[in-house]
N, CA, C and O atoms as a GROMACS GRO file, in nm:
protein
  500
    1UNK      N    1  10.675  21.483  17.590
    1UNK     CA    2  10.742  21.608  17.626
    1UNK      C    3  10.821  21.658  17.506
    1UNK      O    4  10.879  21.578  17.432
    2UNK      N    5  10.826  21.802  17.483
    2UNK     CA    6  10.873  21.840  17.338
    2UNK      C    7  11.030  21.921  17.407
    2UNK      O    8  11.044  21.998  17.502
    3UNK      N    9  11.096  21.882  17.344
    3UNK     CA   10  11.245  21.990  17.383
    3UNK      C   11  11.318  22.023  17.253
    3UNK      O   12  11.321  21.946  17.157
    4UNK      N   13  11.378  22.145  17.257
    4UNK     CA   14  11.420  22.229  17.119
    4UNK      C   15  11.544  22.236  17.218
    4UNK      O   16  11.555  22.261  17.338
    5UNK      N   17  11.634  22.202  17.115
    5UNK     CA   18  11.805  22.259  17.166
    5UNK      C   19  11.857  22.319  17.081
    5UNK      O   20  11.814  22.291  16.969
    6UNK      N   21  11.942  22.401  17.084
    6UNK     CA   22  11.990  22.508  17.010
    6UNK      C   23  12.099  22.495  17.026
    6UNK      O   24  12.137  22.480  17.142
    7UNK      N   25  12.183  22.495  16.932
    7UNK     CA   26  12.386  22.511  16.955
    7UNK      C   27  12.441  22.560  16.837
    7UNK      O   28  12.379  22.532  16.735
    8UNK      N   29  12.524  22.614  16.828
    8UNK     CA   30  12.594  22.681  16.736
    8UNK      C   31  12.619  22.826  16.753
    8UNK      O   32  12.634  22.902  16.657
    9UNK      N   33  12.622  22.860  16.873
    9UNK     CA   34  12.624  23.038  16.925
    9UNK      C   35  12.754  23.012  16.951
    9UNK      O   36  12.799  22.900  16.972
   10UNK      N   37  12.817  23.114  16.950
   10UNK     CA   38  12.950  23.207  16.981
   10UNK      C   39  12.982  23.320  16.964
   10UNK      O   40  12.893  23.404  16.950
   11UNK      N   41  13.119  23.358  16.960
   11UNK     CA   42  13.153  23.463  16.964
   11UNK      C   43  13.228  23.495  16.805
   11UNK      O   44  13.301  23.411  16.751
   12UNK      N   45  13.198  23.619  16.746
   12UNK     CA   46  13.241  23.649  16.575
   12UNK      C   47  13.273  23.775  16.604
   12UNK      O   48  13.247  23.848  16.700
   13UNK      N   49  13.339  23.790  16.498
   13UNK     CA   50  13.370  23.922  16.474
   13UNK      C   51  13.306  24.026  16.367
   13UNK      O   52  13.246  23.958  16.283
   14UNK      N   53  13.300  24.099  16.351
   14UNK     CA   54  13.194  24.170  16.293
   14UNK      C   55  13.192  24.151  16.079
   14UNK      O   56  13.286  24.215  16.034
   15UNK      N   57  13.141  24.108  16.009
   15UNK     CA   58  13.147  24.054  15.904
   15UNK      C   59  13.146  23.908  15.878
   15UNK      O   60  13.101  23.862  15.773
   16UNK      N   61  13.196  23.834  15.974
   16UNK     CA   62  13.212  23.690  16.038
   16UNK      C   63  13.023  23.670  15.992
   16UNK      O   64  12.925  23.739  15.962
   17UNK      N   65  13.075  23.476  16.019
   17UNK     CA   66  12.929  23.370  15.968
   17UNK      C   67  12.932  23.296  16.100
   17UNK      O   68  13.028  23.272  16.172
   18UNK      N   69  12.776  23.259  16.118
   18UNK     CA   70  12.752  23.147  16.238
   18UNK      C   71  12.642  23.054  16.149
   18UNK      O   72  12.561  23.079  16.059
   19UNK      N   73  12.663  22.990  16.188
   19UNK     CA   74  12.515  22.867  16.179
   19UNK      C   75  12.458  22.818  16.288
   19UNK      O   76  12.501  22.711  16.332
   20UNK      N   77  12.381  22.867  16.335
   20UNK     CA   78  12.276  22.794  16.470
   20UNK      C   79  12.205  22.651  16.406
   20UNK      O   80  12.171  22.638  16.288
   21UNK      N   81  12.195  22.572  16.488
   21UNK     CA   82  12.129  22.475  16.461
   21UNK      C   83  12.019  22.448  16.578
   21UNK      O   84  12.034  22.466  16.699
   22UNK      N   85  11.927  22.409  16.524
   22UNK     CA   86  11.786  22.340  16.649
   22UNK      C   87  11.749  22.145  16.643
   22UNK      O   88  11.729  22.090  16.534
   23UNK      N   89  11.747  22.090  16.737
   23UNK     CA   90  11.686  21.954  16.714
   23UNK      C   91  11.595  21.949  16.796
   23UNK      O   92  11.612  21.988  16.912
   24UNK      N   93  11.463  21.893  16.748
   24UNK     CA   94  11.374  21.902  16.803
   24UNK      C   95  11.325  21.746  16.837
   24UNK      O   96  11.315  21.665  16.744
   25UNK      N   97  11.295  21.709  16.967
   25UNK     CA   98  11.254  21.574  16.975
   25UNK      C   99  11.090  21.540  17.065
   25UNK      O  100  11.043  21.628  17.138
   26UNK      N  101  11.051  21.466  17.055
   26UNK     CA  102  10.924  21.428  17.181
   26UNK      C  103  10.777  21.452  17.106
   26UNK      O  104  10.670  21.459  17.165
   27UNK      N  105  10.794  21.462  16.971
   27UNK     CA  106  10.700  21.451  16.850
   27UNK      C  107  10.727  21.520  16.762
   27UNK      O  108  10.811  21.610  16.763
   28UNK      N  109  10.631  21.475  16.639
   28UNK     CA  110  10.648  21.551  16.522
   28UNK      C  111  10.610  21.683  16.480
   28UNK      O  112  10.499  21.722  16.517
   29UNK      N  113  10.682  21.762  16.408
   29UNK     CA  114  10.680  21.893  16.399
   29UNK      C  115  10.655  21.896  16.244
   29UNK      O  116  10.702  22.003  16.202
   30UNK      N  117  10.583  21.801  16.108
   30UNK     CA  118  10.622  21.830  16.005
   30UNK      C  119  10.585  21.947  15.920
   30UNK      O  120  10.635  22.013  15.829
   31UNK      N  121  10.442  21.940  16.013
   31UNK     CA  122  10.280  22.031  15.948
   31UNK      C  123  10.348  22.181  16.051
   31UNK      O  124  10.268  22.275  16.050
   32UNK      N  125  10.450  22.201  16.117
   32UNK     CA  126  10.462  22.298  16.207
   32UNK      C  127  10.540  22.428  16.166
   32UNK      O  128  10.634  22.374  16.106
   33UNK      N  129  10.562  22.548  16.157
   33UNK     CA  130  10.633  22.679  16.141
   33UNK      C  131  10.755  22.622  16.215
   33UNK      O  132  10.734  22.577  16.328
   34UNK      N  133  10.874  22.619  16.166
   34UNK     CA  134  11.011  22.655  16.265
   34UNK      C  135  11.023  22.784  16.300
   34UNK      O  136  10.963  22.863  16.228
   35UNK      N  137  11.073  22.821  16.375
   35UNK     CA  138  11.144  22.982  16.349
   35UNK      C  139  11.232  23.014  16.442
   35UNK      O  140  11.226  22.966  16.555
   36UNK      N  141  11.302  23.078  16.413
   36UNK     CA  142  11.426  23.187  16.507
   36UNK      C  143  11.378  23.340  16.523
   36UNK      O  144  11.327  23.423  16.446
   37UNK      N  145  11.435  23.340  16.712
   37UNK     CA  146  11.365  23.476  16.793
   37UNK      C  147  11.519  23.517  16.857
   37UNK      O  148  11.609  23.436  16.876
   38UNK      N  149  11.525  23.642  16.880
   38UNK     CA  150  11.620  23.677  16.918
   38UNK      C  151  11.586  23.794  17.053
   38UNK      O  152  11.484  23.861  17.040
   39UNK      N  153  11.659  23.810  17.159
   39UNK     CA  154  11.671  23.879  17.226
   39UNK      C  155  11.758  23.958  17.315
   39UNK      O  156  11.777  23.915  17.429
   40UNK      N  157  11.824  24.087  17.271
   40UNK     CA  158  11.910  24.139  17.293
   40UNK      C  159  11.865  24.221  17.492
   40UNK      O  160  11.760  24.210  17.556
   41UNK      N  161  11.962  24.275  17.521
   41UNK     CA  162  11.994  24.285  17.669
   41UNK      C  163  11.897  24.432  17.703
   41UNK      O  164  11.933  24.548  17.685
   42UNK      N  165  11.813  24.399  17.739
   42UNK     CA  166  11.726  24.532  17.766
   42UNK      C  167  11.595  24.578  17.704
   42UNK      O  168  11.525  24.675  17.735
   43UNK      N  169  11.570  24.453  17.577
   43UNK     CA  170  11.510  24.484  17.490
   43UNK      C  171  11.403  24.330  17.450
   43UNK      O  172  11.422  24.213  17.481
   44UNK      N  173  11.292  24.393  17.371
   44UNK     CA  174  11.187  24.270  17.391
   44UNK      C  175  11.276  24.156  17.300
   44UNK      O  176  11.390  24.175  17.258
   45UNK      N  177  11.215  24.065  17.285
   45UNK     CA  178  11.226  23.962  17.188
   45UNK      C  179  11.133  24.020  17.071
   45UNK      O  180  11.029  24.086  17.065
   46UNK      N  181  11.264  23.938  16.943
   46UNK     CA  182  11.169  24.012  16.812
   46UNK      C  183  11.223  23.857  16.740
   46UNK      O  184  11.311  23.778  16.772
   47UNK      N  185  11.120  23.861  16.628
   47UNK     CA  186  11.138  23.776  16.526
   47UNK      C  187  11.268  23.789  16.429
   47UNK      O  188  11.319  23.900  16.411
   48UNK      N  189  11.298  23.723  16.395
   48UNK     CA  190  11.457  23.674  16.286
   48UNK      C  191  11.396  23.619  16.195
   48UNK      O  192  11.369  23.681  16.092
   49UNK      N  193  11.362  23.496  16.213
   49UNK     CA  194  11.303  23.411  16.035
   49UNK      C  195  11.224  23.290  16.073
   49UNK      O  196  11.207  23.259  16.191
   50UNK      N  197  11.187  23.236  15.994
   50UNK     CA  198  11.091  23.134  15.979
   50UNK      C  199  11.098  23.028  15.869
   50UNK      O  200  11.146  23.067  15.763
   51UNK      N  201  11.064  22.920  15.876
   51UNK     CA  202  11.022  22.816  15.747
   51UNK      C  203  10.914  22.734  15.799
   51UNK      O  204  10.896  22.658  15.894
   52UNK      N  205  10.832  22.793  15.673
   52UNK     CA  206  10.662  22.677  15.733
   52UNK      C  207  10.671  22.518  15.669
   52UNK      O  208  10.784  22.484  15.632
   53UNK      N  209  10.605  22.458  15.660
   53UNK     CA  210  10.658  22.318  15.714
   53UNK      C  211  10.708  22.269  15.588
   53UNK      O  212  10.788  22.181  15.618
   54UNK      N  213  10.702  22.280  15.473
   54UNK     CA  214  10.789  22.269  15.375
   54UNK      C  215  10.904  22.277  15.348
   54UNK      O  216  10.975  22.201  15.283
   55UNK      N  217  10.932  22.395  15.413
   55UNK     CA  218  11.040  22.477  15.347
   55UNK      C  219  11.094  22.573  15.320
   55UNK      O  220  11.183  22.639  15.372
   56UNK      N  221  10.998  22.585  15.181
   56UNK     CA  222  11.004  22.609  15.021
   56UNK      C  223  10.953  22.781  15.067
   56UNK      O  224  10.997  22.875  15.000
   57UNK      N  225  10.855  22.807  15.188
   57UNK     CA  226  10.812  22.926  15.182
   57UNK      C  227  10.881  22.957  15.363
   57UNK      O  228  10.860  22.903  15.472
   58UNK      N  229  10.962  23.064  15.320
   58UNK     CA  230  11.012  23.161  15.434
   58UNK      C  231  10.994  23.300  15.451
   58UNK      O  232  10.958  23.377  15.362
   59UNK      N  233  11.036  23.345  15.634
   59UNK     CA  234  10.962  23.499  15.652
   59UNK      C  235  11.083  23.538  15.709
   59UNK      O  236  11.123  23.454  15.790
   60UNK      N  237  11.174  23.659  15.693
   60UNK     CA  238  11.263  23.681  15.757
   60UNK      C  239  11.226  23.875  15.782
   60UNK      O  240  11.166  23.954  15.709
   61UNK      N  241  11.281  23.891  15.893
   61UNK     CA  242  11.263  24.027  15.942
   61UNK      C  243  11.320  24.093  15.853
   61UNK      O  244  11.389  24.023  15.779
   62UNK      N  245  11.319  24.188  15.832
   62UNK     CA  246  11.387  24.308  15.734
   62UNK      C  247  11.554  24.350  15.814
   62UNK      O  248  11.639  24.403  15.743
   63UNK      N  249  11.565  24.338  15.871
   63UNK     CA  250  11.662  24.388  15.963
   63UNK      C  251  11.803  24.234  15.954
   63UNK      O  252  11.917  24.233  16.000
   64UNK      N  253  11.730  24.131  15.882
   64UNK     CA  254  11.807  24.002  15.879
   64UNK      C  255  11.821  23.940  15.716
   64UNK      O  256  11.866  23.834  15.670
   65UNK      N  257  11.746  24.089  15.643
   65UNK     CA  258  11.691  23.971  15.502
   65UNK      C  259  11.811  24.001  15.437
   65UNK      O  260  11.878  24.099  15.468
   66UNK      N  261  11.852  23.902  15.323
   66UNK     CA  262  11.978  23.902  15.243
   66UNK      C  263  12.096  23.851  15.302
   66UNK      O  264  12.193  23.817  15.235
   67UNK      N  265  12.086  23.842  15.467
   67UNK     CA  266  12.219  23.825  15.554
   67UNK      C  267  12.165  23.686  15.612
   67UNK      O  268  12.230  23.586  15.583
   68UNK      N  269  12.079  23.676  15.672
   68UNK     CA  270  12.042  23.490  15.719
   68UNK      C  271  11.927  23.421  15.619
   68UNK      O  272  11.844  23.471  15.543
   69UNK      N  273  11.966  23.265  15.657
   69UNK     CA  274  11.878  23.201  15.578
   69UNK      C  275  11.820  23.058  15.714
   69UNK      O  276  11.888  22.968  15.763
   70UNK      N  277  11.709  23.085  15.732
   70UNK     CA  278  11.658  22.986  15.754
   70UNK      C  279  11.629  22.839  15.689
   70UNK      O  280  11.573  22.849  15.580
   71UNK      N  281  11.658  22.697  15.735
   71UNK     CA  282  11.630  22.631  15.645
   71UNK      C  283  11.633  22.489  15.755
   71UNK      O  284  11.710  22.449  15.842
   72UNK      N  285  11.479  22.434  15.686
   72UNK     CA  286  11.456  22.292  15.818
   72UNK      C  287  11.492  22.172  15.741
   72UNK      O  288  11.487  22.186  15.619
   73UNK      N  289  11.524  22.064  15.784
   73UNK     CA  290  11.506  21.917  15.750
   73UNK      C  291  11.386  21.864  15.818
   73UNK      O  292  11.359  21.900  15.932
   74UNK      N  293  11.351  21.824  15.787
   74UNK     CA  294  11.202  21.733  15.836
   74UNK      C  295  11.219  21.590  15.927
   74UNK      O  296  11.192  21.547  16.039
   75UNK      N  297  11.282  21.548  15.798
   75UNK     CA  298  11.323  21.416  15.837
   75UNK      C  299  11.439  21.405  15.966
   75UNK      O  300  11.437  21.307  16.041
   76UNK      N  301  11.524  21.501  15.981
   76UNK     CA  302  11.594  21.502  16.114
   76UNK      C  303  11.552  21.603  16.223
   76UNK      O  304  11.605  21.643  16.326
   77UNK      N  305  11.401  21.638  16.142
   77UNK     CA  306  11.348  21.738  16.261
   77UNK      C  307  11.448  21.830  16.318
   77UNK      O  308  11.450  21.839  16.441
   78UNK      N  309  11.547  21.911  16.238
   78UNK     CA  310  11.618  22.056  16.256
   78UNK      C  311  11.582  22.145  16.172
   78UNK      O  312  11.557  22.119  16.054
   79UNK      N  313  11.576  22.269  16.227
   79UNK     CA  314  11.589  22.422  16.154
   79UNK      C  315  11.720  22.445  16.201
   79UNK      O  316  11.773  22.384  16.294
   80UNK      N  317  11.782  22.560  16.114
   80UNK     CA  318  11.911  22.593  16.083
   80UNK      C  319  11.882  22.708  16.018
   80UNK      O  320  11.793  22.743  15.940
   81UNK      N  321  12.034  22.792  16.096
   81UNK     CA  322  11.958  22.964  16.092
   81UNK      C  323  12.116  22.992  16.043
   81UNK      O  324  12.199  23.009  16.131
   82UNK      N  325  12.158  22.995  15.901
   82UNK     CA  326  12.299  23.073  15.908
   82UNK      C  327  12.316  23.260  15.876
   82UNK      O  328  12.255  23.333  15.798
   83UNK      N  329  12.393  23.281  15.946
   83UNK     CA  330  12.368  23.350  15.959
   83UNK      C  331  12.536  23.463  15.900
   83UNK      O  332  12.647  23.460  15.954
   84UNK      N  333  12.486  23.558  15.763
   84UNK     CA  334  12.647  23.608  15.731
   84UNK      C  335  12.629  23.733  15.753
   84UNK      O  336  12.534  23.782  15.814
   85UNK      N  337  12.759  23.811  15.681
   85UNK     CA  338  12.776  23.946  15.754
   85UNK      C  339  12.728  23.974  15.843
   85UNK      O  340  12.631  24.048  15.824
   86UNK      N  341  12.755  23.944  15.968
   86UNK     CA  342  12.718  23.981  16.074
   86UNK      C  343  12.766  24.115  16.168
   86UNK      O  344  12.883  24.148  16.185
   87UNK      N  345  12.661  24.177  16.218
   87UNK     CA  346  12.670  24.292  16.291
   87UNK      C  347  12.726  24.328  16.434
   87UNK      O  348  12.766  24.227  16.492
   88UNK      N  349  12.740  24.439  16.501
   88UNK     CA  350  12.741  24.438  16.654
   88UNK      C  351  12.584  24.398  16.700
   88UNK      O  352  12.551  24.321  16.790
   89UNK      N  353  12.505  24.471  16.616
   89UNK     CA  354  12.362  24.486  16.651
   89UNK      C  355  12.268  24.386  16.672
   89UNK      O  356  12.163  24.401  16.735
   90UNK      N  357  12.322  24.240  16.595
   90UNK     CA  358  12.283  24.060  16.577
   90UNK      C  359  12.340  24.031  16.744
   90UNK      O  360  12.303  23.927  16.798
   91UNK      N  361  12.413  24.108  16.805
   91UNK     CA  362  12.456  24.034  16.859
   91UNK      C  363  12.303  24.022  17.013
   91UNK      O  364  12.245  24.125  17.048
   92UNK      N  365  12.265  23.863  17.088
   92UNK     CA  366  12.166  23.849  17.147
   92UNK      C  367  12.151  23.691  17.179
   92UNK      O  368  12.246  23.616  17.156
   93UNK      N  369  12.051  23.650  17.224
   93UNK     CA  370  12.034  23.544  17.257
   93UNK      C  371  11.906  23.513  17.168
   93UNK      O  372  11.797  23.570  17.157
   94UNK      N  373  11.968  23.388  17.102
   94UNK     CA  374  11.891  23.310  16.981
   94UNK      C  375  11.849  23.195  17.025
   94UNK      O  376  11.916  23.100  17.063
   95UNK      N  377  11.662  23.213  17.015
   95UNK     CA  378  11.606  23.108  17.031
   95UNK      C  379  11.536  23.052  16.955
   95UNK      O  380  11.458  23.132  16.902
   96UNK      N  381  11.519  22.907  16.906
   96UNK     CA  382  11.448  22.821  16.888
   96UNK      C  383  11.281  22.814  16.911
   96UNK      O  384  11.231  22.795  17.022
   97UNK      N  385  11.194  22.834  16.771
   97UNK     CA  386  11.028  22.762  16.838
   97UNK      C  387  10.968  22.717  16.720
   97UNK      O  388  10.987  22.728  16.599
   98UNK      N  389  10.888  22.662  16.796
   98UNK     CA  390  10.783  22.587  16.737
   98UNK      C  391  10.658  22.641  16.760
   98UNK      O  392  10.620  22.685  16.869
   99UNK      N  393  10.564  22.636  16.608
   99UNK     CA  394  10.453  22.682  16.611
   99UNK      C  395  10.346  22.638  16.501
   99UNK      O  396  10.375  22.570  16.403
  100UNK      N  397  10.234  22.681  16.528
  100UNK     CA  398  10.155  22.655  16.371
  100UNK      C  399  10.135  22.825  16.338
  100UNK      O  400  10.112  22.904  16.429
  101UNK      N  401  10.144  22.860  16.226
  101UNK     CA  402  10.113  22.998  16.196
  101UNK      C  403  10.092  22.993  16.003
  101UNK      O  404  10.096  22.908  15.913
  102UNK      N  405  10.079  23.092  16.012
  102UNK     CA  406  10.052  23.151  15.834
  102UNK      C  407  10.098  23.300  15.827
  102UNK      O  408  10.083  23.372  15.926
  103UNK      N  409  10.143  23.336  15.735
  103UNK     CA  410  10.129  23.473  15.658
  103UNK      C  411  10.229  23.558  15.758
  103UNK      O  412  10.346  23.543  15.793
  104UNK      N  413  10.120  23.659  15.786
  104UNK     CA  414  10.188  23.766  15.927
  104UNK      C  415  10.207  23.678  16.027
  104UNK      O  416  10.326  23.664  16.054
  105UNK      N  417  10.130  23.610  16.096
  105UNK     CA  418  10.091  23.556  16.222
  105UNK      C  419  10.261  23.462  16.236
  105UNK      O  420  10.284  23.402  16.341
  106UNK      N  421  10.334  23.461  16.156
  106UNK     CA  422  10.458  23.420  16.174
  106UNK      C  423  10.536  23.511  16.245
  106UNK      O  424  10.628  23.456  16.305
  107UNK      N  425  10.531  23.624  16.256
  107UNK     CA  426  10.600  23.676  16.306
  107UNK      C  427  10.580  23.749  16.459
  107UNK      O  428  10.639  23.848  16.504
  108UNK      N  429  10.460  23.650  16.533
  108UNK     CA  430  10.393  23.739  16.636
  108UNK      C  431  10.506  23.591  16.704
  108UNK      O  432  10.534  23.496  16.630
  109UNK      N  433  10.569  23.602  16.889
  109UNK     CA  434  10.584  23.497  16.922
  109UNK      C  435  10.486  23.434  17.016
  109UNK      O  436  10.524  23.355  17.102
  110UNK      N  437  10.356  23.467  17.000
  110UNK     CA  438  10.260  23.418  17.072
  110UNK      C  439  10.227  23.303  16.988
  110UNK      O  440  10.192  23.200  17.047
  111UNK      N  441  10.232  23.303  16.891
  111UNK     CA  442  10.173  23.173  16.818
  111UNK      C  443  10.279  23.053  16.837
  111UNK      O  444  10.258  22.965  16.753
  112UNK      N  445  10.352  23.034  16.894
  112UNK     CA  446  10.430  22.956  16.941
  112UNK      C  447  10.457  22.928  17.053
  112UNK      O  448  10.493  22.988  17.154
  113UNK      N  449  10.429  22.800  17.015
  113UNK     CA  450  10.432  22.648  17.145
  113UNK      C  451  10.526  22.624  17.163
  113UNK      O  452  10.511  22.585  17.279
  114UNK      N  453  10.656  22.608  17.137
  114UNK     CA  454  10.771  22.562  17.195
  114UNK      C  455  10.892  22.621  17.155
  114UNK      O  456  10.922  22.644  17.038
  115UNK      N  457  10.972  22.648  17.268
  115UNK     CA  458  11.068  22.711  17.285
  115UNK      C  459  11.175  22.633  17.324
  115UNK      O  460  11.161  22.535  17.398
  116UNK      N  461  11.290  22.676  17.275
  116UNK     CA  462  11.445  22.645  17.338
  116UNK      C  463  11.480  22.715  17.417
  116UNK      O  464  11.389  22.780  17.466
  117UNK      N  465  11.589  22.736  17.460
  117UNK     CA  466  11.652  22.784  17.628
  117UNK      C  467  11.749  22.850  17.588
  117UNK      O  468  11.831  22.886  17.673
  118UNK      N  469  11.774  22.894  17.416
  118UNK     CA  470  11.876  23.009  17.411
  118UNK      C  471  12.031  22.940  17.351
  118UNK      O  472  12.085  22.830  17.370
  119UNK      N  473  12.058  23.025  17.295
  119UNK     CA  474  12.225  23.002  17.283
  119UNK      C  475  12.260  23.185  17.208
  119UNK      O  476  12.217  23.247  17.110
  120UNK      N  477  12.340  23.210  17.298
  120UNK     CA  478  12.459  23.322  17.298
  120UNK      C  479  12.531  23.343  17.138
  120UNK      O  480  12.610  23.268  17.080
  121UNK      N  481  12.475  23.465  17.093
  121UNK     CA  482  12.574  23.513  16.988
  121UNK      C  483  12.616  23.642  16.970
  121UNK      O  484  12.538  23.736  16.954
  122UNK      N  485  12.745  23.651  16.971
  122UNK     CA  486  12.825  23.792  17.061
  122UNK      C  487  12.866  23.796  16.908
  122UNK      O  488  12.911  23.702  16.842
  123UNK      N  489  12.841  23.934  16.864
  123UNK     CA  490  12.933  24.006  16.722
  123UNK      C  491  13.000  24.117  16.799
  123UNK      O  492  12.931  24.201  16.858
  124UNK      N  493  13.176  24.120  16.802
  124UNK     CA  494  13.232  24.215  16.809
  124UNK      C  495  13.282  24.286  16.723
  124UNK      O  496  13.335  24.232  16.627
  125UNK      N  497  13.277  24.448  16.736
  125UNK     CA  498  13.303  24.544  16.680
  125UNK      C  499  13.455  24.561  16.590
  125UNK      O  500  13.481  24.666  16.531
   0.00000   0.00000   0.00000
């Protein structure tokens, strides 16, 4: 059984930093895409960022680039999403997945097999 947990959501104030963290357990993920999805109140889920199983090569939305950095450990099987200057507009529910993907196909969330259950990040104005 595979489970992704997510913690590090709260509440910031607008310019304010978070760091989400993911641990992933119930097999190995080394050869796998991490990535962070976000979904705000009314609105679909969209992609945030990615690291394919290295590392070394990441995909971040335009709407997140320069301001978060995705980044996995292998060996403790976490991705880690920090995340600076932050907006009202960041603010949503940040999830955790797992996937195999390449190129574009990183940024569709169909290509991903496993999901976390969310953690809350409120940017106030």
């Amino acid at each position: 059984q595979v489970q992704l947990v997510e913690s590090g959501g709260g509440l910031v104030q607008t310019g304010g930093s978070l760091r989400l963290s993911c641990a992933a357990s119930g097999r190995t993920f080394t050869t796998a895409t991490m990535a962070w999805f976000r979904q705000a109140p009314g609105k679909e889920r969209e992609f945030v960022g990615a690291a394919r199983w290295s590392g070394s090569t990441t995909y971040y939305a335009d709407s997140v680039k320069e301001r978060f950095t995705v980044s996995r450990d292998n060996a403790k099987r976490t991705v880690s999403l920090q995340m600076n200057s932050l907006k009202p507009e960041d603010t949503a529910v940040y999830y955790c997945a797992v996937g195999y993907c390449s190129g574009d196909g990183c940024y569709r969330s169909s290509l991903y097999d496993y999901w976390g259950q969310g953690t809350q990040v409120t940017v106030s104005s």
